[in-house]
C-alpha positions in Angstrom: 32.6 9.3 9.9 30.0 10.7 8.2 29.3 13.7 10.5 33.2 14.7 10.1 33.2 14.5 6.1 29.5 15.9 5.7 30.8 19.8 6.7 33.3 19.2 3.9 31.6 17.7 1.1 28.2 19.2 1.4 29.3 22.4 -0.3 30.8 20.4 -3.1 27.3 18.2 -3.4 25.2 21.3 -3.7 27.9 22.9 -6.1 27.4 20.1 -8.2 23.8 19.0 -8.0 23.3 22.0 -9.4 23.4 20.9 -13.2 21.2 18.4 -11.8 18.1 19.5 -11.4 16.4 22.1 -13.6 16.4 24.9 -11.4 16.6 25.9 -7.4 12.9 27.3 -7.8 10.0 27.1 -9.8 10.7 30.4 -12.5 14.2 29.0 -12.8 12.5 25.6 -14.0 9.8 27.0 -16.1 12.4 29.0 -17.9 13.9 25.6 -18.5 10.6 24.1 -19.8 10.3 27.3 -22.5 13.8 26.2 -24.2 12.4 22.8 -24.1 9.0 24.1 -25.7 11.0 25.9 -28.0 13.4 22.8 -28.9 10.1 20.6 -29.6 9.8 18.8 -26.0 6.7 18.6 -23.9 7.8 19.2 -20.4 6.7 16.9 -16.9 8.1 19.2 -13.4 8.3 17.8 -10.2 8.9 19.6 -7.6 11.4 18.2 -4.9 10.6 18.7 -1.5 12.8 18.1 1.8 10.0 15.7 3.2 9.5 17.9 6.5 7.4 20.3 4.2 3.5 19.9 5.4 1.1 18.7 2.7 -0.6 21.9 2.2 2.7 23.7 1.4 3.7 20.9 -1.0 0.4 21.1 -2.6 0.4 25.3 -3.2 3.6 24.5 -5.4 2.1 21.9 -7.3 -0.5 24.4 -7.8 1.8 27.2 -8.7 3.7 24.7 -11.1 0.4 24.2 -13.0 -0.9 27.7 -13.2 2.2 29.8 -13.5 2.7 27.1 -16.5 -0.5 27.4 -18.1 0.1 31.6 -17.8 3.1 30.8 -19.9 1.6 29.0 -22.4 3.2 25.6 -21.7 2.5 22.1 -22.5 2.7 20.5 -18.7 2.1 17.7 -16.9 2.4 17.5 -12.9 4.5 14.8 -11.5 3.2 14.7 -8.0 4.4 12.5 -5.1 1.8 11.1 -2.9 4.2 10.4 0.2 5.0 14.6 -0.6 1.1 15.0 0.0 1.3 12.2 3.8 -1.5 10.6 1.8 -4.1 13.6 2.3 -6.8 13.1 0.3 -8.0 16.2 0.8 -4.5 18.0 -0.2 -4.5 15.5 -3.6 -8.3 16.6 -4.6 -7.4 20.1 -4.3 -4.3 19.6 -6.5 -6.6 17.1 -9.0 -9.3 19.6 -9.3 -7.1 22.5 -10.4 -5.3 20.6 -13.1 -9.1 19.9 -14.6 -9.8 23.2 -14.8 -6.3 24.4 -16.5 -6.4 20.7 -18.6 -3.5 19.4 -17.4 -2.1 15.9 -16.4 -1.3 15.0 -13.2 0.9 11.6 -13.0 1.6 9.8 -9.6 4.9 9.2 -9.5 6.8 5.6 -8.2 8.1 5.0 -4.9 8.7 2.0 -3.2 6.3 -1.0 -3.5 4.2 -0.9 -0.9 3.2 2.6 -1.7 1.8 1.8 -4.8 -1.5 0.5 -2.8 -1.9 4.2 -1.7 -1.9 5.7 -5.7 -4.4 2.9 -6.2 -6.4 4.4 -3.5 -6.2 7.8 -4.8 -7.2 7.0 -8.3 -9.7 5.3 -6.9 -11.3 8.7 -5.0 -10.2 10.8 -8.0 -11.1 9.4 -11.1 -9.4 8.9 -14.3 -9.9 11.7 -16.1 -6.3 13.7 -16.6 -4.8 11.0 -14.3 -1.6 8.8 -14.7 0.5 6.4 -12.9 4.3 5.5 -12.8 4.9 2.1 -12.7 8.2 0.1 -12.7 9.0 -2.7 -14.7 11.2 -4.4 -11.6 8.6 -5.3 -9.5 6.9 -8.4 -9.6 3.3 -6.5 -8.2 3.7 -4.7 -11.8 1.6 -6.6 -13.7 -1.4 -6.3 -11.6 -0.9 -3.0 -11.2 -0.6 -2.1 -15.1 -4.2 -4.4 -15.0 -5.6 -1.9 -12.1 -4.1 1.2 -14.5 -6.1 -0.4 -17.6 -9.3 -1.0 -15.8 -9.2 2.5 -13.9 -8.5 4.3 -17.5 -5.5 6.1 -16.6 -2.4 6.7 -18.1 0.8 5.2 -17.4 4.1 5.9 -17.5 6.3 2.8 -17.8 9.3 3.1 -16.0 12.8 0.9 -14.7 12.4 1.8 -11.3 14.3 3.1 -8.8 13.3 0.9 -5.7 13.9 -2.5 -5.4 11.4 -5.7 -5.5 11.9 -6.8 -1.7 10.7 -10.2 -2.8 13.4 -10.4 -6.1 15.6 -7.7 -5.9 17.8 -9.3 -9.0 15.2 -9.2 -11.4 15.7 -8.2 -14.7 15.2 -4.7 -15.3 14.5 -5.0 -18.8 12.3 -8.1 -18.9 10.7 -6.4 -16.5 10.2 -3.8 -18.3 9.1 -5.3 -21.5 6.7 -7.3 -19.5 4.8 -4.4 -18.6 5.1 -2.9 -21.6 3.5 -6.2 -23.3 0.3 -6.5 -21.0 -0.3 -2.4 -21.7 -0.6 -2.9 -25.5 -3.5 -2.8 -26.9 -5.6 -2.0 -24.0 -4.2 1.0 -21.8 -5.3 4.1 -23.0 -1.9 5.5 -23.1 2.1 4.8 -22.2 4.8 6.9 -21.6 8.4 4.9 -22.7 10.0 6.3 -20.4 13.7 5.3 -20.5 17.0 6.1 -21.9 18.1 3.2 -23.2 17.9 3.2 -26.7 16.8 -0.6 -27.6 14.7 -0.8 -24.7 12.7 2.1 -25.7 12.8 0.6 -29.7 11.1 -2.8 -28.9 8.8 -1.0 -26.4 7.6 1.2 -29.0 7.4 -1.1 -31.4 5.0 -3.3 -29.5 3.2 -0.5 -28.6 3.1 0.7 -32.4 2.1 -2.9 -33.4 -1.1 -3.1 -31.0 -2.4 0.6 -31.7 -1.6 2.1 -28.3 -1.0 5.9 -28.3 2.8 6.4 -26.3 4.9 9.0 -26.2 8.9 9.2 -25.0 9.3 10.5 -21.8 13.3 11.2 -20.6 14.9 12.6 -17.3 16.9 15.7 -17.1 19.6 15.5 -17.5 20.7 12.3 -18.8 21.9 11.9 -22.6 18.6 11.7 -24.8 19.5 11.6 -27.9 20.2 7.9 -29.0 16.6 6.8 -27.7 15.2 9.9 -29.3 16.4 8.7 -32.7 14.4 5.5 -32.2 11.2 7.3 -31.1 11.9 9.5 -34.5 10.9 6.7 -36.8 7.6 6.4 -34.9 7.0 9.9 -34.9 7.0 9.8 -31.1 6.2 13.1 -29.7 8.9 13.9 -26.4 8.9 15.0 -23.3 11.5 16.0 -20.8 10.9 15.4 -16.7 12.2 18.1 -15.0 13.1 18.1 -11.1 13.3 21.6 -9.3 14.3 22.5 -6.0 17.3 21.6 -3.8 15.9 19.4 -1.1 16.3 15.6 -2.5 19.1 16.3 -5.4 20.7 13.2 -6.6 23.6 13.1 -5.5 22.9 13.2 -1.6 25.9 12.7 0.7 23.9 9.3 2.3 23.7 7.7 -1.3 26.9 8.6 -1.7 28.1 6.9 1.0 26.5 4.2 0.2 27.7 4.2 -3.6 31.4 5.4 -4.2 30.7 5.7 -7.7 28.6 8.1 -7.1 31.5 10.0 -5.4 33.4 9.8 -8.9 30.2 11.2 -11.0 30.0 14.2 -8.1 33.8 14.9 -8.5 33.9 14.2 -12.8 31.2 16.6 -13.2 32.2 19.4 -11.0 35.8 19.5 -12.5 34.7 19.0 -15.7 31.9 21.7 -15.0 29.2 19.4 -16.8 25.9 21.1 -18.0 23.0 19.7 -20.1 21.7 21.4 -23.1 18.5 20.7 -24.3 19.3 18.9 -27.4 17.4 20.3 -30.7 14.5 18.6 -32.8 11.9 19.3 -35.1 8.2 18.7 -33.5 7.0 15.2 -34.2 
């Protein structure tokens, strides 16, 4: 069934992915991240590749993210993906080293559990310095990984998570996510909220204001920021906006689709409605 509709609706999914990702390539994004510089928002760009791309390839655009950023005068951080890189040491060093010498972050972005042990591995061959790790607040491995993060020095960017726990896959999200949030503060030397839920990211900042952490808000384009930026407001929580590029793994593919018919409604809503995201306006904490 698939094969029959995918001829049909593929045209429609890349028609309407389109006001989902921050650009198709890498100029298009960066022009993106200077009306976010220009609106008060730090930027973080990822760069979405099909998953056939060799590392080496996939590396060169993390590098040309970071140094056709610094040339603009942009305040980046790299979100790289370690299956992206098939786990090449040698590809991440080359990536690592280059964001040292432009003074840039480079953050290791979640996947599914098990591939948390191969971050861990490649923190523990790079280093700390300018490093950070996403880690989800639904799996149960979470808490000894937020440990690892605290002991390695690195920063972390909390997150719900997109991939289940295998072992619990009903587990709270935001217990979860509380729970990391609890055993970061006071000892990790940085957190990213990252979430667009409003009270989540208000207790989470409060414990994280309450035990001297340093944190900042972290959202995804495009979802709605501004009721979770109000919260961050009366913390004075600098902001910064996660920005995917390309057109390889955009969100609404036609297998997740399948798989959830809502999805289906949010492709069809927001290419009648013609839905677009505007970088929403503050002053610079």
């Amino acid at each position: 069934m698939r094969k029959l509709i995918a001829p049909m609706v593929m045209p429609l999914v890349k028609h309407a992915t389109r006001a989902y990702v921050a650009g198709d390539d890498l100029p298009g994004a960066l022009d993106f991240a200077e009306r976010a510089a220009h609106a008060g928002f730090s930027c973080t760009m990822c760069y979405w590749n099909d998953g056939k791309e060799q590392p080496p390839v996939v590396a060169d655009e993390y590098l040309k993210i970071m140094e056709q950023g610094a040339e603009r005068g942009l305040d980046l951080a790299l979100a790289a993906k370690i299956p992206a890189l098939w786990e090449r040491q040698e590809e991440i060093d080359r990536v690592v080293a280059r964001a040292r010498e432009l003074g840039q972050q480079v953050i290791f972005d979640a996947h599914d559990p098990h591939k948390s042990d191969d971050i861990i591995a490649a923190l523990e061959k790079t280093g700390p310095e300018g490093m950070g790790w996403a880690i989800p607040g639904r799996w149960h491995r979470s808490l000894e990984d937020a440990e690892i993060a605290i002991d390695m020095g690195v920063r972390v960017r909390v997150v719900k998570g997109q991939w289940v726990d295998p072992t619990d896959p009903d587990i709270d999200l935001r217990e979860g996510y509380l729970r990391v949030i609890e055993r970061l503060a006071g000892r990790a030397s940085f957190v990213g909220v990252a979430t667009h839920d409003a009270p989540l990211a208000a207790k989470a900042m409060q414990i994280l204001h309450d035990a001297g952490t340093p944190f900042e808000q972290e959202f995804v384009f495009p979802l709605p920021v501004e009721p979770a930026l109000a919260e961050g407001k009366r913390f004075g929580a600098k902001a910064r906006l996660y920005l995917p590029y390309g057109s390889a793994w955009l969100p609404y593919s036609l297998s997740r689709a399948a798989r959830n018919p809502v999805m289906l409604y949010w492709l069809a809503r927001d290419t009648i409605l013609g839905r677009t995201f505007k970088v929403p306006e503050r002053e610079p904490a």
